[in-house]
LOMIKE-214877 format. One record per residue (C-alpha): residue number from 0; residue in one letter; chain; x negated, y negated, z. Coordinates in nm, 4 decimals, decimal comma. Each point is the difference from the previous one (the first is absolute). Layout:
# LOMIKE-214877
 resi resn chain       c1       c2       c3
  NUM    A     A        X        Y        Z
...
This chain:
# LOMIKE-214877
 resi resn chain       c1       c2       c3
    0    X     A   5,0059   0,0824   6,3723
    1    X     A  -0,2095   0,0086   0,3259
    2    X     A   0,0454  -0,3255   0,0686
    3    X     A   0,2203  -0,0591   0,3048
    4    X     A   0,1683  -0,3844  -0,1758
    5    X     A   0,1389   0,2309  -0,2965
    6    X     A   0,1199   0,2826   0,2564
    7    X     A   0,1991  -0,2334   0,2273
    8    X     A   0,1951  -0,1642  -0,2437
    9    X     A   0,2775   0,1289  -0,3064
   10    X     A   0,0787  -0,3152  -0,1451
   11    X     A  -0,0393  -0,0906  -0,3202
   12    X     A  -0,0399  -0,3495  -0,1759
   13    X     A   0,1832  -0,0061  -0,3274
   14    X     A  -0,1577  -0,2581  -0,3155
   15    X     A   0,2978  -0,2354   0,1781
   16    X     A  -0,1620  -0,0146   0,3445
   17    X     A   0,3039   0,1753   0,1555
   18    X     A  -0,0235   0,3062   0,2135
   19    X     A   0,1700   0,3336  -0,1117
   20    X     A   0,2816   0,1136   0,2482
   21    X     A  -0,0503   0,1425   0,3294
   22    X     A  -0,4106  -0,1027   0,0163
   23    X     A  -0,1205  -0,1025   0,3307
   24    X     A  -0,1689  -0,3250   0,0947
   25    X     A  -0,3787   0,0165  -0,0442
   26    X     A  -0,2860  -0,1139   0,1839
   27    X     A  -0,1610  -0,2485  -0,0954
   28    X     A  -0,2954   0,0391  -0,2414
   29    X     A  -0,1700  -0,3073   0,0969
   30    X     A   0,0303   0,1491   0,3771
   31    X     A  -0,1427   0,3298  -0,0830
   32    X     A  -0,2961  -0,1479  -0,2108
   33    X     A  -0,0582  -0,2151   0,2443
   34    X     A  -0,0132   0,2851   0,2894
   35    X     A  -0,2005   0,2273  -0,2529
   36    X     A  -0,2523  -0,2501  -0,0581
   37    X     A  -0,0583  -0,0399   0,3659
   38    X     A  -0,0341   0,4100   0,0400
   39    X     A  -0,2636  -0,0185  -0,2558
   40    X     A  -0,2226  -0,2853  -0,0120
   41    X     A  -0,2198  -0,0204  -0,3209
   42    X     A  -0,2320  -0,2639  -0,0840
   43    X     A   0,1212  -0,2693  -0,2075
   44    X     A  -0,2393   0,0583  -0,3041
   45    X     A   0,1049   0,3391  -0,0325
   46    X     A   0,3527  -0,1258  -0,0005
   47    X     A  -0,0518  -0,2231  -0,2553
   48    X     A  -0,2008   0,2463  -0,2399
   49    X     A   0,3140   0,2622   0,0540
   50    X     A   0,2340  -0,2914  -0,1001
   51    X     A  -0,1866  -0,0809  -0,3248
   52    X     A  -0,0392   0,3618  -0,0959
   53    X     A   0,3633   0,0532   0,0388
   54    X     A   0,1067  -0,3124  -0,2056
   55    X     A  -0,1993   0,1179  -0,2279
   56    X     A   0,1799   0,3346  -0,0235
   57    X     A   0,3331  -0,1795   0,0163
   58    X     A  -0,0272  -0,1226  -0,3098
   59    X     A   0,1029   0,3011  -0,1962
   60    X     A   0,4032   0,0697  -0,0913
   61    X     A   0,0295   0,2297   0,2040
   62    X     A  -0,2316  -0,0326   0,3202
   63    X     A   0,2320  -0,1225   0,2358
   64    X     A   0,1245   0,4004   0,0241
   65    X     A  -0,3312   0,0860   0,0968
   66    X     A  -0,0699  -0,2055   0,2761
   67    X     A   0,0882   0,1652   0,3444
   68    X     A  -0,1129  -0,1029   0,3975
   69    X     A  -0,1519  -0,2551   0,0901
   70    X     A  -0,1271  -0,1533  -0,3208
   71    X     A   0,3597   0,0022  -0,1115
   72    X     A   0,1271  -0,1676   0,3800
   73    X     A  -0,3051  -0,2423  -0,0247
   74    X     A   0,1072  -0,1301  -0,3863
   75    X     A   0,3718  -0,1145   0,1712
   76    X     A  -0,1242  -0,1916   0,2937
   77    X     A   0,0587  -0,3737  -0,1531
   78    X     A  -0,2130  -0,1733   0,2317
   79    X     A  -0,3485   0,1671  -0,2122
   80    X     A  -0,0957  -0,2036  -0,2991
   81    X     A  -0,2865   0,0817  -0,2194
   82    X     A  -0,0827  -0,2304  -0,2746
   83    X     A  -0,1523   0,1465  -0,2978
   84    X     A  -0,3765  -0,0470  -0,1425
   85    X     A   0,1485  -0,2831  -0,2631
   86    X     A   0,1888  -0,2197   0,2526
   87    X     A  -0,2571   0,0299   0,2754
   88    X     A  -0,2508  -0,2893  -0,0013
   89    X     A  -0,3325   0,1076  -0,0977
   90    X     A  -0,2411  -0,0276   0,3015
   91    X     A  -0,3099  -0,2443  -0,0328
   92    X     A  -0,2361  -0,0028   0,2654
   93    X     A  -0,1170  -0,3630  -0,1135
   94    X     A   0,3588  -0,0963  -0,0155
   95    X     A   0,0374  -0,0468  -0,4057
   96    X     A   0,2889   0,1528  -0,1620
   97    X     A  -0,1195   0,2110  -0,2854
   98    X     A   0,0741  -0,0938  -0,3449
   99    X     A   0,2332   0,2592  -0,2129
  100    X     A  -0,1359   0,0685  -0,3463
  101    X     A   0,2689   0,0890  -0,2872
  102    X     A  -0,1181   0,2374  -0,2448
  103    X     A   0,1739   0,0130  -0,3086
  104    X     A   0,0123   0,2699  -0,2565
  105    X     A   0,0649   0,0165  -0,3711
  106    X     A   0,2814   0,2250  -0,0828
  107    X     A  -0,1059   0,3098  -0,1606
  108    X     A  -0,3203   0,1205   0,1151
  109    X     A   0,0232  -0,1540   0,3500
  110    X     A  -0,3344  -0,1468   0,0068
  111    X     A  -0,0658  -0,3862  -0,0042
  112    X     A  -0,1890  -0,0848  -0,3208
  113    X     A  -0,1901  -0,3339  -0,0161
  114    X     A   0,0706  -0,2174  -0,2819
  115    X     A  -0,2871  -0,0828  -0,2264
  116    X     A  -0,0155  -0,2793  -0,2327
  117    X     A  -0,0237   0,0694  -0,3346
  118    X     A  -0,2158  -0,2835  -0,1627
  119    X     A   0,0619  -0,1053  -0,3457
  120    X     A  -0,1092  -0,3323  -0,1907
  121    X     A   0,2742  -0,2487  -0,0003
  122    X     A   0,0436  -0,0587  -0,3779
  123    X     A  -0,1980   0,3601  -0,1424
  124    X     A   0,2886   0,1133  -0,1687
  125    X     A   0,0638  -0,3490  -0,2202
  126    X     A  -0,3283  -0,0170  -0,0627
  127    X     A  -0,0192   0,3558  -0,0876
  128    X     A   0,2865  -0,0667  -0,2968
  129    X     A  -0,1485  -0,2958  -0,1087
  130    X     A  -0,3729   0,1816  -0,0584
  131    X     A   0,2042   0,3117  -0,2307
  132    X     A   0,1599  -0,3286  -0,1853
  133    X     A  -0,3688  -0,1349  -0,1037
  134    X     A  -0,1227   0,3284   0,0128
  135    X     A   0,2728   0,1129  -0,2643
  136    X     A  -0,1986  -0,0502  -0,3211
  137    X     A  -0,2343   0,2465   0,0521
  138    X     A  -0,2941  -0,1436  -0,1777
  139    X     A  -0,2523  -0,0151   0,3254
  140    X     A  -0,3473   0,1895  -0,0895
  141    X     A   0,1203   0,2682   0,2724
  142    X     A   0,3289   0,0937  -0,2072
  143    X     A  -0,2804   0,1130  -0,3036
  144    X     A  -0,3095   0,0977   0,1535
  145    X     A   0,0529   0,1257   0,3465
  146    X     A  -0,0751   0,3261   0,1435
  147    X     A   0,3505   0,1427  -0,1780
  148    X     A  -0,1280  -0,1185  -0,3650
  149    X     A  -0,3232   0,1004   0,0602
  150    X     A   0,0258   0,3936  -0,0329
  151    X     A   0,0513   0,2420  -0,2999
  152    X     A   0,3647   0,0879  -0,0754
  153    X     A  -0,1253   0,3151  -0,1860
  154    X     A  -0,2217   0,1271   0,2876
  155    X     A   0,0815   0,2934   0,2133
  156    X     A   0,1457  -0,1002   0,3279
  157    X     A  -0,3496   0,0311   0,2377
  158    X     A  -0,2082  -0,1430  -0,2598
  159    X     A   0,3203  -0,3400   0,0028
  160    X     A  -0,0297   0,0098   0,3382
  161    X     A  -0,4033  -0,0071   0,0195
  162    X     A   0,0128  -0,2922  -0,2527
  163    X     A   0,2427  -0,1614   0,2247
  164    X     A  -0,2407   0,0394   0,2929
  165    X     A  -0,2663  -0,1685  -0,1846
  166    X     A   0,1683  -0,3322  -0,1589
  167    X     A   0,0920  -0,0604   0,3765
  168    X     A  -0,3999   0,0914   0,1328
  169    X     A  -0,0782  -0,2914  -0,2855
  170    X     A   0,2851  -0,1914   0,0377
  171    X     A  -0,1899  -0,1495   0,3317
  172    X     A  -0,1246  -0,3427  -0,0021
  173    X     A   0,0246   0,0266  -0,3797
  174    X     A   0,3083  -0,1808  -0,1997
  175    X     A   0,2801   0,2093  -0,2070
  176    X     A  -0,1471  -0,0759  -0,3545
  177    X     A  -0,3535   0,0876   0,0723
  178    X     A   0,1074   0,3411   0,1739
  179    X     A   0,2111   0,0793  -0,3011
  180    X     A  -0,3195  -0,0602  -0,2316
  181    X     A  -0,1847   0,2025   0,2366
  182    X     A   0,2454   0,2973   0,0193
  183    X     A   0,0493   0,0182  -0,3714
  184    X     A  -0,3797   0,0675  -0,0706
  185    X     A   0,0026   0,2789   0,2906
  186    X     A   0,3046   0,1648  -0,1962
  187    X     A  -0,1403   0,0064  -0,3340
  188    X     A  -0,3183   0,1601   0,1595
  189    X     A   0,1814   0,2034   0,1964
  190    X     A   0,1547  -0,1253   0,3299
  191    X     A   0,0309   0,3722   0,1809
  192    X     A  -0,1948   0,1486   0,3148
  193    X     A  -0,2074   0,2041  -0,2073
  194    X     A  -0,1067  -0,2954  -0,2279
  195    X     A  -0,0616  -0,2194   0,2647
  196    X     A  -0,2303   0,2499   0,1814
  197    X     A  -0,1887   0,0585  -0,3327
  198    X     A  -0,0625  -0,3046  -0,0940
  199    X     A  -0,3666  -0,2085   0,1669
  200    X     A  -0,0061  -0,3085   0,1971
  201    X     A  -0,0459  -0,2536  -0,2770
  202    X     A   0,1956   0,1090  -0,2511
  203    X     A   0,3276   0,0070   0,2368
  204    X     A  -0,1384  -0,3353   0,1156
  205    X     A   0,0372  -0,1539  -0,3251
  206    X     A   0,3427   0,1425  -0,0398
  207    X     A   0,1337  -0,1739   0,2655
  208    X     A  -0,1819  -0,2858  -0,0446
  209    X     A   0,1010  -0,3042   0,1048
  210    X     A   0,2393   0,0954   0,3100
  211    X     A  -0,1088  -0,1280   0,3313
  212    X     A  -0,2508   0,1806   0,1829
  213    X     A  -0,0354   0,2253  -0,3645
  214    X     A  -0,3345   0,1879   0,1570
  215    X     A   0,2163   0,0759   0,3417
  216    X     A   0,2411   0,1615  -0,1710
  217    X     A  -0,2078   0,1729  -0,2153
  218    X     A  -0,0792   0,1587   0,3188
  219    X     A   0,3437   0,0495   0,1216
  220    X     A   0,1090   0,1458  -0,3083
  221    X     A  -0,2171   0,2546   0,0025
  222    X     A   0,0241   0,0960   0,3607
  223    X     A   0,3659   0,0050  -0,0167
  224    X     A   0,0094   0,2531  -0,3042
  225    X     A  -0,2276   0,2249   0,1998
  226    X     A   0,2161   0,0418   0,2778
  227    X     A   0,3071   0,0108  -0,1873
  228    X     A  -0,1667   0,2590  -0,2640
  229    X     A  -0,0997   0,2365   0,3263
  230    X     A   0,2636  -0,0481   0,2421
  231    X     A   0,3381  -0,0716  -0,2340
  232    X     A  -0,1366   0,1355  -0,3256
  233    X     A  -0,0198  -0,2838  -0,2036
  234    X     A   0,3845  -0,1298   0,1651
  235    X     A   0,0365  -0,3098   0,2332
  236    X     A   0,1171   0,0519   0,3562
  237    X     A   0,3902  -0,0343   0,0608
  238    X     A  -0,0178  -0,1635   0,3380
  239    X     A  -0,1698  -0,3521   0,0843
  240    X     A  -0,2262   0,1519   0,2763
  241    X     A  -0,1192   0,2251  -0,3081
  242    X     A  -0,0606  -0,3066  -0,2361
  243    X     A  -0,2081  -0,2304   0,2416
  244    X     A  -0,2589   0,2621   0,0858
  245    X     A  -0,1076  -0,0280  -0,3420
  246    X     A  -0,2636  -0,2570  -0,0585
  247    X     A   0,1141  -0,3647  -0,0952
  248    X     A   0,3379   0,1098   0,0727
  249    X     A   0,1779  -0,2685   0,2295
  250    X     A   0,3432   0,0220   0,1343
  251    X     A   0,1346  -0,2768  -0,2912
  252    X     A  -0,1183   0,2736  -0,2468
  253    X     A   0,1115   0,2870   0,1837
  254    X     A   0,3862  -0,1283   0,0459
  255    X     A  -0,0050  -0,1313  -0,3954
  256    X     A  -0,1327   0,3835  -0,0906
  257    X     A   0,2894   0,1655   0,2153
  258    X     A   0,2814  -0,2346  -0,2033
  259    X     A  -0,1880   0,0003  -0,3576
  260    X     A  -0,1224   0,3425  -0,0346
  261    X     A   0,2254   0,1761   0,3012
  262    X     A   0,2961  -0,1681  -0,0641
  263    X     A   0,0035  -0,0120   0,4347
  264    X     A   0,0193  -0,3119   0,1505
  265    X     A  -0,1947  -0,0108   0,3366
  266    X     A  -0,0747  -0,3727   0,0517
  267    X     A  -0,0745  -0,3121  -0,1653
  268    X     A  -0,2341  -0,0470  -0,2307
  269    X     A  -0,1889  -0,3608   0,1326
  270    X     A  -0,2742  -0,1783  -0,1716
  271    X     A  -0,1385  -0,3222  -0,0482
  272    X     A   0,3815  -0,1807  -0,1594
  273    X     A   0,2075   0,2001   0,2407
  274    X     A  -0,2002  -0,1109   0,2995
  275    X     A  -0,0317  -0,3788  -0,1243
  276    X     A   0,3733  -0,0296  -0,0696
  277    X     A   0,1336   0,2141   0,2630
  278    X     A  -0,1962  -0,2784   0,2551
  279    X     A   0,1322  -0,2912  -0,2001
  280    X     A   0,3189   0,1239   0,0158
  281    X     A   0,0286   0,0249   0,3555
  282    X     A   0,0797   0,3276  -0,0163
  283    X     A  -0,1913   0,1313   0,2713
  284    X     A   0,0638  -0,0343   0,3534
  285    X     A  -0,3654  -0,2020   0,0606
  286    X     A  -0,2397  -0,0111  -0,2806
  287    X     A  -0,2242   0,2866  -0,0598
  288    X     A  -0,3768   0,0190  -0,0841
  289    X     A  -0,0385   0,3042  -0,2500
  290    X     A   0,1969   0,1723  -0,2294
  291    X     A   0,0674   0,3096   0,2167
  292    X     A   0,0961  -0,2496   0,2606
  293    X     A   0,2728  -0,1047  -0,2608
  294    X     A   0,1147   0,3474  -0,0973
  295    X     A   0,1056   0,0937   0,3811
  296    X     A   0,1790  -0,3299   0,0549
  297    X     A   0,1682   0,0190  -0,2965
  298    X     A   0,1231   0,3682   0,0622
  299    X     A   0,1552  -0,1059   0,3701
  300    X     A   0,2977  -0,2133  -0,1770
  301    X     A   0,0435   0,0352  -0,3564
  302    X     A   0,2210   0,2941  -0,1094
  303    X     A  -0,1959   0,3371  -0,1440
  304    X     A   0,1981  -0,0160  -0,3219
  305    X     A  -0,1581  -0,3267  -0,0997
  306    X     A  -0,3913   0,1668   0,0450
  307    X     A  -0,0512   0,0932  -0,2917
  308    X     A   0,1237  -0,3281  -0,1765
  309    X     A  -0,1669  -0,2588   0,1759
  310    X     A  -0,3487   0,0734  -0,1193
  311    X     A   0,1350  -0,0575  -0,3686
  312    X     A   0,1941  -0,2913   0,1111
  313    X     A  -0,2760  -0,1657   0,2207
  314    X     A  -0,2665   0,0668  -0,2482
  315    X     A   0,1086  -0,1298  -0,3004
  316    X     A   0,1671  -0,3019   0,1745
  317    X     A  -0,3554  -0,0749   0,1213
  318    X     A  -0,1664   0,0129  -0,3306
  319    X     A   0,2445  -0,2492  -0,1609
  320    X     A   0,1373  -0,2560   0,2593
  321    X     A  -0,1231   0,0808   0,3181
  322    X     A  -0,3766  -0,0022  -0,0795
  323    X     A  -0,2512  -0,0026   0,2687
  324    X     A  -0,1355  -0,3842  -0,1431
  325    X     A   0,2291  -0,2424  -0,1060
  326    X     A   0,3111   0,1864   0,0480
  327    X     A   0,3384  -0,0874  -0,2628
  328    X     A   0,1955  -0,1066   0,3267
  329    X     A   0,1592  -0,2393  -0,1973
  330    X     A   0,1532   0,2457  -0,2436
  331    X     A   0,0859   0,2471   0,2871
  332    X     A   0,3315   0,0295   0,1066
  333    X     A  -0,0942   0,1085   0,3339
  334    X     A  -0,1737  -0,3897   0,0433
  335    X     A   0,2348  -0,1231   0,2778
  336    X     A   0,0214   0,3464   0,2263
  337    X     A  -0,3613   0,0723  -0,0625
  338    X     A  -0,1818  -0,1263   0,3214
  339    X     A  -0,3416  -0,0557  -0,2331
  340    X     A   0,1808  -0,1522  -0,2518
  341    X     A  -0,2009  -0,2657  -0,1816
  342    X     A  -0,3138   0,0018   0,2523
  343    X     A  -0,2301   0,1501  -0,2189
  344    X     A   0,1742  -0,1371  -0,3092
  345    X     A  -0,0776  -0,3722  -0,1740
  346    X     A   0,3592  -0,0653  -0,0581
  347    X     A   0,1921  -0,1921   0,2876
  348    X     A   0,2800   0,1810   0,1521
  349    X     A   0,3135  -0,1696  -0,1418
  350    X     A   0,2395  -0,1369   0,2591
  351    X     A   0,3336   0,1137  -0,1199
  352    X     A   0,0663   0,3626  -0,1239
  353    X     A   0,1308  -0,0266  -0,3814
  354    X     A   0,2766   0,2086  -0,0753
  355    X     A  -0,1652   0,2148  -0,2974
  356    X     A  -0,4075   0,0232   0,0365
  357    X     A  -0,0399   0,3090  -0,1707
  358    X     A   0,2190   0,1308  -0,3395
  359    X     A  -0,1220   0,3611  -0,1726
  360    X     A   0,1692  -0,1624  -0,2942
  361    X     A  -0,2884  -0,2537  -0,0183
  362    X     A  -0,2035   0,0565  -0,2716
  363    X     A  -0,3319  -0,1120   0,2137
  364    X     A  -0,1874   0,3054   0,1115
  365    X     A  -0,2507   0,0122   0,3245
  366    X     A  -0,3118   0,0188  -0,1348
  367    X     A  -0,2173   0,3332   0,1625
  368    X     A  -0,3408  -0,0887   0,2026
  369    X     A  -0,2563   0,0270  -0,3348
  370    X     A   0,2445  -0,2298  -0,1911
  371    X     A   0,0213  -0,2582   0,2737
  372    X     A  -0,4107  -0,0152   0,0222
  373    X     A  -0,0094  -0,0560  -0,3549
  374    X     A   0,3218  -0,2826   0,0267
  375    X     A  -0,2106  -0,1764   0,2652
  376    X     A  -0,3636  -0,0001  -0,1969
  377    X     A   0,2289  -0,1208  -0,3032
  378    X     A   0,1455  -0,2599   0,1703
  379    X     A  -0,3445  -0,1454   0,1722
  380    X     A  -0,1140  -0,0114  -0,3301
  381    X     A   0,2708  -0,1666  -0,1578
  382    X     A   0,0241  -0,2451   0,3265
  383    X     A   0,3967   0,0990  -0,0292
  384    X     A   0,2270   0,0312   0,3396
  385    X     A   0,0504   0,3760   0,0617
  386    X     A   0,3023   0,1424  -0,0985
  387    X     A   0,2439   0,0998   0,2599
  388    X     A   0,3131   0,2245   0,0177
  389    X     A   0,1882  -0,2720   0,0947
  390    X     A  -0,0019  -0,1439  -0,4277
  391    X     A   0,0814   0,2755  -0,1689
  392    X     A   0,1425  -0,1936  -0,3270
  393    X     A  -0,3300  -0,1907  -0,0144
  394    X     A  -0,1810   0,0225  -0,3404
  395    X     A  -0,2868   0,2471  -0,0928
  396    X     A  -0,3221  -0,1397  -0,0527
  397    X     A  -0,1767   0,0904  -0,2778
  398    X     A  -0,3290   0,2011  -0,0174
  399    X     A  -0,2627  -0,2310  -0,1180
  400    X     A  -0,2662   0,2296  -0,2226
């Protein structure tokens, strides 16, 4: 070593703090810093920016070897303190201490994640249970003349799937029973792309006569086997952007074609009974306008495996108990969650829940829309109360000829 304070003195401090035998008093450090810093006067911000960079290299396990001079001499002297950036106050020129913000992580990825709620109706899955129970008969006009019944078994697999297509394209505005009449008559004439494009206006027209909008879709029909004759060859499209390019092709149609004919399920299937119940249910966050409106609110909460199931459910509950006049709330067994339960019904809302209001055992049967029209004009003439579900053991009355 150069430095003169390691050449004038042999001793040697042991880990005890005693001196090894025959050492020599030495001067003392504070002393010779003290003299040193007087020989060489440096500013003090230079001093301090030395000091911070060496207690930075401190640190280490083994940096205390490496220090030498007077960064070494200048660490011992007791009477320098430097506090470090944590316990020094933080300096506010308008005098306000600033405020220390704890950030938390989430183990794993070391990023925060903000929690989002997850919205779900309070009583959906109840309800859900109690709609398979009244739904478990099977006898709604949807279970036997939907868009699954509607198709020929014996067909080859484009021409089941174009048939498909086209009981949904009449399905629209137009009840099950009259799109079943309508769909048999295009089968036994021949329900394929190149029938449809080869038969005229009017005779197609009377075909499909009397579904909603018949001369529409007269149109539709034959602009949609057009494009899928010259850009699928005489095949439906596999993807829903495919299906509602086609003329009078919605996105209610285009989902139902992807589960009926695809066998994919891409979204739910919302029309007029889906929309009506899913807003009486209180199963949307705020009530929505328009089907489509229903179809994305519904998708946010309720799980993907249930897509394909709700349409079936929803529909056929809404053609026998919850029907868009007059619903059956009193033979519902959703009657005291339902938030619209008996508003748009004549019976009351009864005060006390019952303990059995619904038994599959009964022998009474919900009567489908048609018969119920013909129970009421019966009954008006007959100047008879109208049977409810609530009397099931009540006697028939007999046709009068």
């Amino acid at each position: 070593m150069s430095s003169p304070y390691f050449m004038q003195s042999s001793s040697v401090i042991t880990r005890s703090g005693s001196r090894a035998a025959g050492s020599t008093p030495a001067v003392s450090l504070k002393s010779k810093l003290t003299s040193r810093l007087k020989a060489d006067t440096v500013p003090s911000a230079a001093v301090k920016v030395e000091v911070e960079e060496t207690r930075i290299d401190v640190q280490g396990p083994n940096s205390a070897s490496l220090l030498t001079g007077s960064c070494f001499e200048y660490l011992q002297q007791p009477t320098v303190q430097v506090k470090s950036e944590q316990e020094a106050p933080a300096q506010n020129p308008h005098g306000r201490r600033r405020r220390q913000l704890k950030v938390e992580y989430d183990e794993g990825d070391g990023v925060s994640l903000m929690k989002t709620e997850h919205w779900q109706p309070p009583e959906w899955k109840k309800q859900l249970e109690f709609i398979r129970e009244m739904r478990s008969n099977r006898d709604a006009p949807v279970d036997n003349m939907g868009a699954e019944k509607c198709y020929d078994t014996e067909a080859p697999a484009h021409v089941r799937r174009f048939q498909v297509l086209v009981s949904l394209m009449l399905s629209s505005q137009t009840k099950d029973q009259v799109t079943a009449t309508a769909m048999q008559k295009l089968r036994a004439h021949g329900c394929t792309v190149e029938n449809i494009l080869a038969t005229d206006d009017e005779k197609l027209g009377k075909l499909i006569y009397p579904v909603g909008f018949w001369r529409n879709k007269v149109k539709y029909l034959k602009l949609t086997s057009a494009m899928l004759q010259k850009e699928y060859g005489g095949d439906i499209p596999n993807t829903v952007e495919g299906l509602v390019r086609l003329p009078g092709v919605g996105p209610k149609m285009a989902h139902l074609a992807m589960d009926i004919a695809w066998d994919q399920v891409s979204g739910i299937g919302v029309d007029t009974h889906v929309h009506r119940i899913s807003n009486r249910l209180g199963w949307l966050r705020k009530p929505s306008k328009n089907p489509e409106e229903t179809r994305k609110a519904l998708e946010e909460w309720l799980p993907r495996e249930l897509w394909s199931e709700i349409n079936w459910l929803l529909v056929g509950f809404g053609q026998q108990v919850c029907l868009p006049v007059n619903p059956l709330c009193s033979a519902c067994l959703n009657q005291y969650s339902c938030p619209s339960a008996h508003k748009n019904s004549p019976a009351k809302r009864p005060k006390t829940e019952p303990q059995h209001t619904w038994s599959l055992k009964s022998p009474f049967k919900i009567k489908s829309e048609h018969e119920q029209e013909a129970a009421v004009k019966d009954e008006m003439i007959d100047k008879e109360p109208l049977l409810t579900c609530v009397s099931p053991t009540r006697p028939k009355r007999k046709i009068k000829k």
